[in-house]
C-alpha positions in Angstrom: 20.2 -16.5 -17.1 20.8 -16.7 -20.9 19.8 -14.7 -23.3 18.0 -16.7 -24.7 16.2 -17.5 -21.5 15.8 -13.6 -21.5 14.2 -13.5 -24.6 11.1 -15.8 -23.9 11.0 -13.8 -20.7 10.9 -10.6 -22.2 8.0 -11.4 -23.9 5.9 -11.8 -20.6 7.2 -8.3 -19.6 4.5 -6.2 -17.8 5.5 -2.7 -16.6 3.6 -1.3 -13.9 3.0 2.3 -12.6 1.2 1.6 -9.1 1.9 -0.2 -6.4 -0.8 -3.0 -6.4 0.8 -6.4 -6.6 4.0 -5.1 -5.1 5.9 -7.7 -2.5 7.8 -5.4 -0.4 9.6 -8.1 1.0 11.2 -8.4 -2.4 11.7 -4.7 -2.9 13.8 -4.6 0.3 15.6 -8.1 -0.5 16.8 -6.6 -4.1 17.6 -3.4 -2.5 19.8 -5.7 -0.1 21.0 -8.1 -2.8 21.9 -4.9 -4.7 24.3 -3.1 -2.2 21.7 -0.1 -2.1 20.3 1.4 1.3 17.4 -1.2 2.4 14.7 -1.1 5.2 11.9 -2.6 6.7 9.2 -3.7 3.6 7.0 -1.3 5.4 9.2 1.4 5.0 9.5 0.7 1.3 5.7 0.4 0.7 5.4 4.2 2.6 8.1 5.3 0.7 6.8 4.2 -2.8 3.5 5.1 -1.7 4.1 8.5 -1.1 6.6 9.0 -4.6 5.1 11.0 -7.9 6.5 8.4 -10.0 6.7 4.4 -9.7 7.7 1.9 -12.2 7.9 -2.0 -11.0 8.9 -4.5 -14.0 7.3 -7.7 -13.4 8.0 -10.9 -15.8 5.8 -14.0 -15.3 4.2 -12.4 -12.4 7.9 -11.8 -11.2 9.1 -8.3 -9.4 12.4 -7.9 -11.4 13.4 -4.3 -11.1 12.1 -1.1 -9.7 12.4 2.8 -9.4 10.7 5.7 -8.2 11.0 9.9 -8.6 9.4 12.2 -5.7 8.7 15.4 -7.5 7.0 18.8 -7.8 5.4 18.0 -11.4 6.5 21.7 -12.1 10.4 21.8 -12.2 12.5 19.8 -9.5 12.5 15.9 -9.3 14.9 13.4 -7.7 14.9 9.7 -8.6 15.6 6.7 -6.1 15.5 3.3 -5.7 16.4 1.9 -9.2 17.3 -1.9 -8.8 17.3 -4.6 -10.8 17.7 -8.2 -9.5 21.3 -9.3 -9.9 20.0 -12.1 -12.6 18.5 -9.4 -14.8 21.0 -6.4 -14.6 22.5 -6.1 -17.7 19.8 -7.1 -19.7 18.4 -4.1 -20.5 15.7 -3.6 -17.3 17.1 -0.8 -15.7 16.9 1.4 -18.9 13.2 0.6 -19.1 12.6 1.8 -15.6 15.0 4.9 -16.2 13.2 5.7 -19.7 9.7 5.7 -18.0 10.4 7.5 -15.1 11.7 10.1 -17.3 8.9 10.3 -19.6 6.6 10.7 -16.3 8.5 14.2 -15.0 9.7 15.7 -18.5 10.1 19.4 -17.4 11.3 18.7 -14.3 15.4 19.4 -13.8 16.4 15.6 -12.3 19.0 14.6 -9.8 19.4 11.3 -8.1 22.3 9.2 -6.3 24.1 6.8 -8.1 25.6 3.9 -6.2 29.7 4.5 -6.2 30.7 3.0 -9.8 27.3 2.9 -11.8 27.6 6.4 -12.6 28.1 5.4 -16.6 24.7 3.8 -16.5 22.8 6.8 -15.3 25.1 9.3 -18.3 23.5 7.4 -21.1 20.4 9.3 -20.0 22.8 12.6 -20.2 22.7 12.9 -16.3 26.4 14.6 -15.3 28.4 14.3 -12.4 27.3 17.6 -10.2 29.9 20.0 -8.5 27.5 21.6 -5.6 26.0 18.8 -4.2 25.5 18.2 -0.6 23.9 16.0 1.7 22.7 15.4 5.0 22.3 11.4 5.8 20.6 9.9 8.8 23.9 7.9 8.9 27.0 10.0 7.4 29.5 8.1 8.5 27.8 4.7 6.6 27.4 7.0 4.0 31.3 8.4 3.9 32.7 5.1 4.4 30.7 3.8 1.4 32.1 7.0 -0.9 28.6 9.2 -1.3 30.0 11.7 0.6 33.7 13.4 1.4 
């Protein structure tokens, strides 16, 4: 897509905070297209459901991008499932689902996973690289293999 393609596009841009409208086939397609964990759509729609925080970019009636934050509302947060449609990364999308996910949980201390090699995306919101992490995944050696885990 051009930019300037972009541009008349960007003018259509909707940003949504609920779930109604949402194709969870696409969700799980740009999850897959992405290189990010994907499941059923019904796993997706439970999963967003069930979140504190959704945001779901839509242009022309289109799902482009996506990202949710389960949280506390008090003081602990953790974001998940920011994707952007190959065509659109790059173009900007992925900052506006980052910036309004953040504006939704402001007190809250915030950690997510970043896919191996998109950690510079997530530090322009001054997220750092943490020391004490763990994790316990339903499928650790997937997870090893892919470099989330040592």
């Amino acid at each position: 897509m051009s930019d300037e393609e972009w541009e008349g596009e960007m003018m259509d841009i909707e940003i949504r905070y609920d779930c109604e409208y949402v194709n969870w086939e696409t969700v799980s397609e740009t999850l897959k297209r992405v290189g990010m964990a994907y499941y059923e759509p019904c796993i997706h729609e439970k999963a967003f459901k069930n979140s504190h925080t959704v945001v779901f970019i839509f242009t022309k009636a289109k799902l482009i991008g996506f990202g949710r934050a389960i949280s506390d509302s008090a003081y602990q947060a953790a974001i998940y499932d920011v994707a952007v449609w190959p065509e659109y990364q790059g173009k900007g999308v992925g900052q506006i689902i980052m910036k309004n996910i953040l504006e939704k949980i402001p007190d809250c201390n915030v950690i997510l996973y970043a896919f191996p090699g998109n950690e510079s995306f997530y530090e322009k919101f001054d997220f750092r690289r943490m020391r004490a992490g763990m994790a316990l995944f339903k499928k650790s050696e997937e997870m090893r293999n892919r470099g989330f885990t040592e």
